[in-house]
C-alpha positions in Angstrom: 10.4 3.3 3.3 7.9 2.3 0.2 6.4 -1.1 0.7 4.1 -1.7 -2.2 0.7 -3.2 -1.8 0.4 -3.8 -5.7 2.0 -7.7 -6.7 5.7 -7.2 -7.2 5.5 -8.6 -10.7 4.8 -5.1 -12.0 7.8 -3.4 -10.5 10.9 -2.8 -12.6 14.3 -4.0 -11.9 15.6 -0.8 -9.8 12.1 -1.0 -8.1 12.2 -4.6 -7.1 15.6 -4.5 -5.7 14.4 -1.1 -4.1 11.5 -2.9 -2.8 13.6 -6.3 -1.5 16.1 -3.5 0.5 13.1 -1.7 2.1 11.2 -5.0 3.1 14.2 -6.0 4.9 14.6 -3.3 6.6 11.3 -3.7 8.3 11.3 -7.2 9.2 14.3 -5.8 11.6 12.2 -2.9 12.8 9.0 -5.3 13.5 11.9 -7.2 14.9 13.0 -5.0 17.2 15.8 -4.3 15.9 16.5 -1.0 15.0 16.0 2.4 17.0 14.3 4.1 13.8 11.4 3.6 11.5 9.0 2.4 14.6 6.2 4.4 13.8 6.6 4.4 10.0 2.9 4.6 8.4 4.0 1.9 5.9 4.3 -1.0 8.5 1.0 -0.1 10.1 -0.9 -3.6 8.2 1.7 -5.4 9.4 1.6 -4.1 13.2 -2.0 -5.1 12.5 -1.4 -8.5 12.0 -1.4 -11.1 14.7 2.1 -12.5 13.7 3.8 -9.0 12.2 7.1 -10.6 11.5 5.4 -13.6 9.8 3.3 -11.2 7.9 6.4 -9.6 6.9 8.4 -13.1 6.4 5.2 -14.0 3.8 5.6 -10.5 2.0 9.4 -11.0 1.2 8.7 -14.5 0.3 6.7 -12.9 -2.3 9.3 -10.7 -4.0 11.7 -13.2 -3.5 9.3 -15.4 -5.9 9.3 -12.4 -8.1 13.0 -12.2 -8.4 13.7 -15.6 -9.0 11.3 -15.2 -11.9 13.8 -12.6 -12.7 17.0 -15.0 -12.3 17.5 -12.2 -9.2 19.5 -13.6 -6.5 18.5 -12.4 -3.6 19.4 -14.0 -0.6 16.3 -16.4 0.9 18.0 -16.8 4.0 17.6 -13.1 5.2 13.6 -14.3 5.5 13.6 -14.4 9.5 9.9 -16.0 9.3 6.8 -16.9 6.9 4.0 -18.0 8.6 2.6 -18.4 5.0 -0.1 -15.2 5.9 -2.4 -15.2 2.7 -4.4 -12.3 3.6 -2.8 -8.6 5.0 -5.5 -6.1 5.3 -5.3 -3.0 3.4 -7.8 -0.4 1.7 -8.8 0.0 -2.1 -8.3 3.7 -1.6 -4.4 3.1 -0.5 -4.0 0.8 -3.5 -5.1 3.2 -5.5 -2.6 6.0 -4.3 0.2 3.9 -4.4 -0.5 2.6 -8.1 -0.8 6.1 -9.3 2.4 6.9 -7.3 4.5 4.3 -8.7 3.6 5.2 -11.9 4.7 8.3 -11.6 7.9 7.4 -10.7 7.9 5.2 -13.4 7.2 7.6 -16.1 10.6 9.4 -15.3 13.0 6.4 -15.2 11.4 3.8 -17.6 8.9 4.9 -20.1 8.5 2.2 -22.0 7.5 -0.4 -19.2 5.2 2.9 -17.9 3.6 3.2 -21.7 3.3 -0.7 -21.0 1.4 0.1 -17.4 -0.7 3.3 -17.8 -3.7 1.8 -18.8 -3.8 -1.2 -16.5 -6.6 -1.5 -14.1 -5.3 -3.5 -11.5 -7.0 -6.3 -10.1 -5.2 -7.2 -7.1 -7.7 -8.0 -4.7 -7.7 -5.8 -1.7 -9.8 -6.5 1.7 -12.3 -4.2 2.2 -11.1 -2.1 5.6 -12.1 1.2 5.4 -15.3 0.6 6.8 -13.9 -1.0 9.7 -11.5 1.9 10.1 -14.2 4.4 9.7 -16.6 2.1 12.3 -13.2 2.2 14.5 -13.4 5.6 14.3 -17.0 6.0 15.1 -16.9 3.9 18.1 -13.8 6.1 19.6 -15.4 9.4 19.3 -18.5 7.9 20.5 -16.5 7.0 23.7 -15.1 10.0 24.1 -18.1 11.9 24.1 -19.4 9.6 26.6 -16.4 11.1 29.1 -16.8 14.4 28.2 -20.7 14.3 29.1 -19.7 12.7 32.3 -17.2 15.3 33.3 -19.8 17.9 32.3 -22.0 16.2 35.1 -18.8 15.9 37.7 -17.9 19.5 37.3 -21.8 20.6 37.2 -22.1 18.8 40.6 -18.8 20.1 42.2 -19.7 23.5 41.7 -23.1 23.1 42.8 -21.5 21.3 46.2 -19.4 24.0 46.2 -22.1 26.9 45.9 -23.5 24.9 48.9 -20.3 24.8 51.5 -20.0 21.5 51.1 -16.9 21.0 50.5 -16.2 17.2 50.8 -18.3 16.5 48.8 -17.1 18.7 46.3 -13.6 17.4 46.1 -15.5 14.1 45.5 -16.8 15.5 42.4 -13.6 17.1 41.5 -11.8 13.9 41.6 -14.5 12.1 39.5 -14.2 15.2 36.8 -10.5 14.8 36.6 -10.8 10.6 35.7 -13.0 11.3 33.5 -10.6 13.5 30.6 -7.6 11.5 29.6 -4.3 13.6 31.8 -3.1 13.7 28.3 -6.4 15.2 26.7 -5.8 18.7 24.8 -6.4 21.8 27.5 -8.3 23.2 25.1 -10.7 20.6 25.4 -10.8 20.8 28.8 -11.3 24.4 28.5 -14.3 23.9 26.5 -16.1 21.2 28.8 -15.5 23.7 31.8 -17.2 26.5 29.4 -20.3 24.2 28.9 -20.4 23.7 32.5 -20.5 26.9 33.7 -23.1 28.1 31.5 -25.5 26.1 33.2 -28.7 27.8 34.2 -28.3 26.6 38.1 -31.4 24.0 38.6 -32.2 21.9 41.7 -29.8 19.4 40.3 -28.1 19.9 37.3 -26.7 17.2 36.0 -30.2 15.0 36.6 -31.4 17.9 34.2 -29.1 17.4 31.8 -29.8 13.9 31.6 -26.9 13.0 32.6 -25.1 10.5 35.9 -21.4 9.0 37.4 -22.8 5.8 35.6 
């Protein structure tokens, strides 16, 4: 599946009607409607997008405006929706890789519209989203280092209730430890946490030394 993020107007005529095929074939997968494709990195912006299948509808409206252009015919009514989206997020740098993609396609099947293209710098406007990604990105690890410091501090105190006989309370700090890493989190991970743990100097109470709480 290739969705271009570049206008359409720049395609040729097997990559428009490549492009039209494709296009359709998402609007049924953000439809529903298919058992493939779900998890396709091209319909990630769309997924993105508070009305997917409208920002899909608008994107087809816009190679169907391309093809008509073209004298195409391709078939309006397939559209399922266009909520008339003007703006679908996606980053300069993926632009960029699929310009120089296409035009390598485009060098083997139609060199004289690729002699045409080479030197083009595009100016399709792009929203800026990498820096959200990348703040995205920041914020999750910062969260999950914010569990892993408080299972350090669960574990620390089980085994210090545990060193002590106490073992209620221990199983108290057991259970804390093990809501604290995500069932699904990599054992390895895990493995490393309870490494950190152990290697603890003992102290009157470790995890106040550390710094660290349950809150």
């Amino acid at each position: 599946m290739r969705i271009w993020t570049f206008h359409p107007e720049y395609l040729d005529r097997q990559g428009l009607l490549a492009l039209w095929r494709e296009s359709l074939l998402a609007q049924k997968v953000l439809r529903g409607l298919t058992r493939g494709y779900r998890a396709h990195p091209q319909l990630t912006r769309f997924k993105a997008h508070p009305d997917p299948v409208g920002a899909i509808g608008s994107y087809l409206s816009a190679v169907h405006a391309e093809a008509e252009v073209r004298d195409y015919r391709f078939d309006r009514s397939k559209i399922w929706s266009d909520s008339h989206v003007n703006i679908i997020s996606e980053t300069d740098g993926q632009l960029i890789y699929e310009w120089n993609h296409f035009l390598r396609k485009l060098e083997s099947r139609n060199r004289e519209q690729f002699d045409s293209l080479k030197d083009l710098k595009d100016h399709v406007q792009v929203e800026k989203a990498e820096e959200e990604r990348r703040d995205r990105r920041r914020r999750d690890f910062a969260d999950q280092g914010d569990a892993y410091l408080g299972y350090i501090a669960s574990v620390a105190r089980a085994i210090r209730a545990e060193e002590a006989g106490d073992l209620t309370q221990a199983a108290e700090h057991w259970h804390a430890a093990s809501t604290r890493i995500d069932a699904e989190s990599a054992s390895g991970q895990r493995a490393q946490m309870l490494q950190l743990v152990v290697a603890y100097e003992p102290v009157d109470d470790p995890a106040a030394d550390a710094g660290l709480t349950d809150n």
